[in-house]
C-alpha positions in Angstrom: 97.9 -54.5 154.0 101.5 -55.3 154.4 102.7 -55.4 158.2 105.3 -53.3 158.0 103.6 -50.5 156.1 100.7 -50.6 158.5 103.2 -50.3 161.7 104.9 -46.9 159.6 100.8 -45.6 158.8 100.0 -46.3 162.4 103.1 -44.5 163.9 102.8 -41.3 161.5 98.7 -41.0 163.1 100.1 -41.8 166.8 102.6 -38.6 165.5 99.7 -36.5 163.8 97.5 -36.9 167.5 100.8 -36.0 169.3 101.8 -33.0 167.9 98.0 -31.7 167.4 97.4 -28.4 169.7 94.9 -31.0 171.1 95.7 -32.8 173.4 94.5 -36.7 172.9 94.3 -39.8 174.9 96.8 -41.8 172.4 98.2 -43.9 174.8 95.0 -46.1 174.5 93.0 -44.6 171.1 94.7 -46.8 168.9 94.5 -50.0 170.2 90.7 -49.1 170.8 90.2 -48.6 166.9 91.8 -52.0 166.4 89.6 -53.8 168.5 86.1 -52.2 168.6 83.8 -52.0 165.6 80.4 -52.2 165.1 79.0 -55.0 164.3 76.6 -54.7 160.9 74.7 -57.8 161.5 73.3 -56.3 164.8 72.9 -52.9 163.4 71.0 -54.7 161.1 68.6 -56.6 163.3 68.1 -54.3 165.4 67.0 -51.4 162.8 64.8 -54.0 161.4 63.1 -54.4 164.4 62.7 -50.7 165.3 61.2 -50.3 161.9 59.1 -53.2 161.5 55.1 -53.4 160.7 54.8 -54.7 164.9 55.7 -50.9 166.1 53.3 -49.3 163.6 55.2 -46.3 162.6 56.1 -45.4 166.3 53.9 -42.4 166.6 54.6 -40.5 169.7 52.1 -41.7 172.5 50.4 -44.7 170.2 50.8 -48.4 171.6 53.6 -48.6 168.5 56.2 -46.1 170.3 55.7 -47.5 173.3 56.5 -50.9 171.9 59.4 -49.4 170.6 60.6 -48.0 174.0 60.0 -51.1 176.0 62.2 -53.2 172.8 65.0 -50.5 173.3 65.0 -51.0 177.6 64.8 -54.5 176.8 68.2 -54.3 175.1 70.2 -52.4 177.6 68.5 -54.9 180.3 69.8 -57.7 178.4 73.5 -55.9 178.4 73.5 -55.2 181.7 73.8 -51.3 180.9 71.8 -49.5 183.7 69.5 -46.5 184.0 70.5 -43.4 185.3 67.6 -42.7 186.6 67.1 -43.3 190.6 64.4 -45.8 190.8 66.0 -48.1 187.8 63.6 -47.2 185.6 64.9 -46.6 181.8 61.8 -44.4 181.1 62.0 -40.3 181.7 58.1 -39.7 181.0 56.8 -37.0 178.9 53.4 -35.5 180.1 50.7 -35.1 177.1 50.9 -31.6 177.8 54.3 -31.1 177.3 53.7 -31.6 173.3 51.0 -28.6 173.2 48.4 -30.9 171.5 50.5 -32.4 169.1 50.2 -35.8 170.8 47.5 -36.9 172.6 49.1 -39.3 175.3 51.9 -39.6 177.5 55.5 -40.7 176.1 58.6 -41.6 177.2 62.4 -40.5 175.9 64.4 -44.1 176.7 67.5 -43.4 178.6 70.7 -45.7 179.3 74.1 -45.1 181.2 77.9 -46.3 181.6 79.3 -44.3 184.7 83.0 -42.6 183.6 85.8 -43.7 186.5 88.0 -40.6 186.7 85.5 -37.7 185.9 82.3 -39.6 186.6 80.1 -36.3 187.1 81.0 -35.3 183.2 78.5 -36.6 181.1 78.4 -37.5 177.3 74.9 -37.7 175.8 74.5 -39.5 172.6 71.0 -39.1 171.3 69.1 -40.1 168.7 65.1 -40.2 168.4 62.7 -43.6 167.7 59.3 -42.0 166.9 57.9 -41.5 163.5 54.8 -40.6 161.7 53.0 -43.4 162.6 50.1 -45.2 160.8 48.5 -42.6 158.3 45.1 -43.6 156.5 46.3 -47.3 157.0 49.6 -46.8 155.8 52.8 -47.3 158.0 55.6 -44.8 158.1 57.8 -47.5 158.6 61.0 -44.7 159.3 64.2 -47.0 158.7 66.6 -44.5 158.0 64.4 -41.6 160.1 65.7 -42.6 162.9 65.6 -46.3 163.1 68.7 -46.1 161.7 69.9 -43.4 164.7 68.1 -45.5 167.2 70.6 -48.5 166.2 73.6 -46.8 165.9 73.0 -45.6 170.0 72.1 -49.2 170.7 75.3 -50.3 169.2 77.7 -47.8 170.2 76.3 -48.6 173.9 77.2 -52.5 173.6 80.9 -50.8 172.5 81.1 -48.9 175.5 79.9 -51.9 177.6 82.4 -54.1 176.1 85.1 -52.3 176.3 84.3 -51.6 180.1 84.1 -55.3 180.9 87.6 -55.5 179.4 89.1 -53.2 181.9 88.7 -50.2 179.4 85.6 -47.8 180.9 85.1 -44.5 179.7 86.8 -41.7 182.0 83.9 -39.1 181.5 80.2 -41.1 181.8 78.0 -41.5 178.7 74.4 -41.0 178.5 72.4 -43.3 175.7 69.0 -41.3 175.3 66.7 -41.7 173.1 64.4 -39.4 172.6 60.5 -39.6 171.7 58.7 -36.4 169.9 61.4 -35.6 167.4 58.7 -35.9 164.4 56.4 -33.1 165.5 58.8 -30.9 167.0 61.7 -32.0 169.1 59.8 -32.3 172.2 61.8 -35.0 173.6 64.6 -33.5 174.0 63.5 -30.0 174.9 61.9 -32.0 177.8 65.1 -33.7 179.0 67.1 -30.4 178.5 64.5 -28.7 180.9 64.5 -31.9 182.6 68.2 -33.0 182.9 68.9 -36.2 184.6 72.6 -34.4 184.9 73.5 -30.9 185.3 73.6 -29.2 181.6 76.7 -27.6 183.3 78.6 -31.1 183.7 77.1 -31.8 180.0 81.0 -31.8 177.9 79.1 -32.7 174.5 75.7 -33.8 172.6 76.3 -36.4 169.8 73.0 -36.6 168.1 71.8 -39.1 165.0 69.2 -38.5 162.7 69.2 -40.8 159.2 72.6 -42.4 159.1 71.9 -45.6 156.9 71.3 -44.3 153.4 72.9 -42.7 150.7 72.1 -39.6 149.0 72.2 -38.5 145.0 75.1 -36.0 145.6 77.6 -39.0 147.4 75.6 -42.0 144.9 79.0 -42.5 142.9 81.3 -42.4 146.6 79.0 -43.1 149.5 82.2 -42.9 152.1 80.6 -40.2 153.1 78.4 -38.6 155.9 77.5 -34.7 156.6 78.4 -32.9 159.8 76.4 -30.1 160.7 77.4 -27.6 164.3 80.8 -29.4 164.9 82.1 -26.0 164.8 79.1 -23.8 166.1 80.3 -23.5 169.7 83.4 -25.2 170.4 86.1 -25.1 167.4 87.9 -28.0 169.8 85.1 -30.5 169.2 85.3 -29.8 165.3 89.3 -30.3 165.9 88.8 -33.6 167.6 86.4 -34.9 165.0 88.4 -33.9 162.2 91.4 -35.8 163.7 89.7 -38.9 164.9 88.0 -39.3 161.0 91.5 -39.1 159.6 92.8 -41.4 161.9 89.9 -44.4 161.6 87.6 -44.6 159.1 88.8 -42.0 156.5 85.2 -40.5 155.6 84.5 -37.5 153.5 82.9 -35.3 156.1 80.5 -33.0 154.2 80.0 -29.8 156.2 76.9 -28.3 153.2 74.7 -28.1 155.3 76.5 -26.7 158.1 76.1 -23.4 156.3 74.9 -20.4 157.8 73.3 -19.8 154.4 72.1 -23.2 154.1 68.2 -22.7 153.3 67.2 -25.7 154.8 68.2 -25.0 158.3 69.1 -28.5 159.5 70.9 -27.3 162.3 67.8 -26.4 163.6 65.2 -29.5 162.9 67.0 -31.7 164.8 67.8 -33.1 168.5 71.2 -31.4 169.2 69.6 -28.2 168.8 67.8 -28.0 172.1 71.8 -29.2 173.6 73.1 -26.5 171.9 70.6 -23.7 173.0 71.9 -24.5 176.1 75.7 -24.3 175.5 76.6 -27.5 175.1 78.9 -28.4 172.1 77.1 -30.6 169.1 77.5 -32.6 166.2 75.0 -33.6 164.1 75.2 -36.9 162.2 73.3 -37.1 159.0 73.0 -39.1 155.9 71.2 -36.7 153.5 67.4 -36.7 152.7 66.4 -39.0 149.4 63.4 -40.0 147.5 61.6 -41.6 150.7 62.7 -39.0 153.7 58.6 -39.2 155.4 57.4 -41.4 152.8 56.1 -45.1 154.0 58.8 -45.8 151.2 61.5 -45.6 154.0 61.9 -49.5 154.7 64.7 -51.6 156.4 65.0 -53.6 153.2 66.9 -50.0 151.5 69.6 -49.1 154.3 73.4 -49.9 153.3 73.9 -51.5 156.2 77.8 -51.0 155.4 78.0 -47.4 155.3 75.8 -46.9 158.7 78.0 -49.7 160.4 80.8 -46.9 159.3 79.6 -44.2 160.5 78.4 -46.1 163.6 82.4 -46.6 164.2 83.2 -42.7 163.2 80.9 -41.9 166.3 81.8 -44.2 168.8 85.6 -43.3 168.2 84.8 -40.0 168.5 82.8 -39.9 171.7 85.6 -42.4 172.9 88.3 -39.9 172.5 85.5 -36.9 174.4 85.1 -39.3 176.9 88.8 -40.6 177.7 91.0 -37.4 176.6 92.3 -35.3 179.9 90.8 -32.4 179.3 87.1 -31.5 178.5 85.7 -30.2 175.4 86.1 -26.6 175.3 83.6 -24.0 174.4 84.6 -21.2 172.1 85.4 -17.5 173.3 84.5 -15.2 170.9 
């Protein structure tokens, strides 16, 4: 792109944030966008891992999940990102009860942390969960894009965070990495840390939560710049503004808002993570690629992610919880 025209572009978004009715942390957004992105080639081995024949389908409670979990504290270990939790332990366990007999051991929802600086007691949760359906008559549910591909995307946007705080930039508002276990037979995981919280629900600003970000559906097959939003506007019309302006100003990508619908007959709003934030007040968005051909079918394999589009959409989230996290004023909730 020629210099000159990028300067004009990038001083007619710094006006478009400005003159929004809300009010943004421009003085540093920009320069963020320029110099954090995801990386694809860790997306990539890490969702390969996640997904891989050694974890066995990641079935909540079998050996396979728990492989999982230890692999996903191992990462944050190895980043230096801590636990929130007192003893320094990354796992928040899940009795067996907890699941009403739809899992037969104990689990564990994964959690990570970056303390904020200037608001430290205003949390962030991004979320995403890493079971699946396991091993079923000897076949593995391997579960790339459900949720390896989620489970990556957290990882990644947590080694952003921690970059950019070893460079002097750390978030204003802290941010909670959870990943949650139990998603697959009826968001347990999070319904546990919701009536569990680590942090006050009440110091909760916003739940960005990640189910199936790495494929591309039939509808978007001929423009896969694309991902769907669903509850952005639900209960606070100041995260849907934020969201809206941050696309326009990054990555540019058609945000689909179908299945936001309160028509929409498959009721995703409600089959995922961010519901049991938003039952409590807490404003969501939902991140979502679209169900295809092998959506719970052992068909779901790291080998059929576009690794470019989830490394996309990796950067439309982390922008955007940068700007929740760093902006003066917390996310609002809607009056009616």
């Amino acid at each position: 792109m020629n210099s000159k025209k990028y300067v004009f572009l990038t001083l007619i978004s710094i006006l478009y944030f400005s003159c929004s009715t809300q009010k943004t942390s421009t003085d540093d957004f920009f320069s963020v966008f320029e110099t954090y992105a995801s990386d694809e080639s860790l997306l990539k081995k890490n969702l390969t891992k996640i997904a891989s024949e050694e974890f066995n389908g990641r079935e909540t409670g079998k050996p396979g999940q728990k492989d999982a979990s230890h692999y996903i504290a191992d990462y944050y270990k190895s980043l230096g990102i801590i636990s929130p939790l007192k003893d320094g332990n990354y796992f928040q366990e899940v009795p067996k009860e907890f699941f009403n007999k739809n899992a037969q051991n104990d689990s564990e929802n994964v959690l990570a942390y970056i303390e904020g600086d200037t608001y430290p007691e205003e949390v962030i949760v991004i979320s995403a969960h890493y079971d699946h359906l396991g091993n079923v008559d000897g076949q593995i549910y391997f579960g790339a894009d459900d949720d390896a591909s989620g489970t990556a995307a957290v990882m990644e946007i947590a080694r952003l965070f921690n970059l950019a705080k070893k460079e002097g930039r750390g978030p204003k508002r802290s941010v909670l990495f959870l990943h949650v276990t139990g998603e697959e037979i009826g968001l347990f995981g999070s319904k546990y840390y919701t009536s569990h919280p680590i942090f006050p629900l009440d110091k909760t600003v916003a739940n960005l939560n990640i189910d199936m970000l790495g494929r591309v559906d039939e509808k978007h097959s001929k423009n896969p710049d694309y991902v769907y939003l669903i509850g952005s506007d639900k209960l606070s019309q100041d995260l849907h503004n934020l969201s809206e302006q941050v696309n326009q100003s990054t990555v540019k990508l058609e945000l689909d808002y179908t299945f936001n619908s309160e028509n929409d007959p498959n009721r995703f709003y409600y089959r995922s993570d961010h519901y049991n934030f938003a039952k409590n007040k807490i404003p969501v968005i939902f991140y979502f690629n679209g169900t295809h051909e092998d959506y719970h079918n052992p068909s779901d394999t790291a080998d059929k992610i576009n690794y470019h589009m989830l490394s996309k959409r990796t950067n439309l989230i982390f922008y955007t919880a940068w700007e929740i996290a760093n902006r003066q004023e917390r996310i609002s909730l809607t009056t009616n």
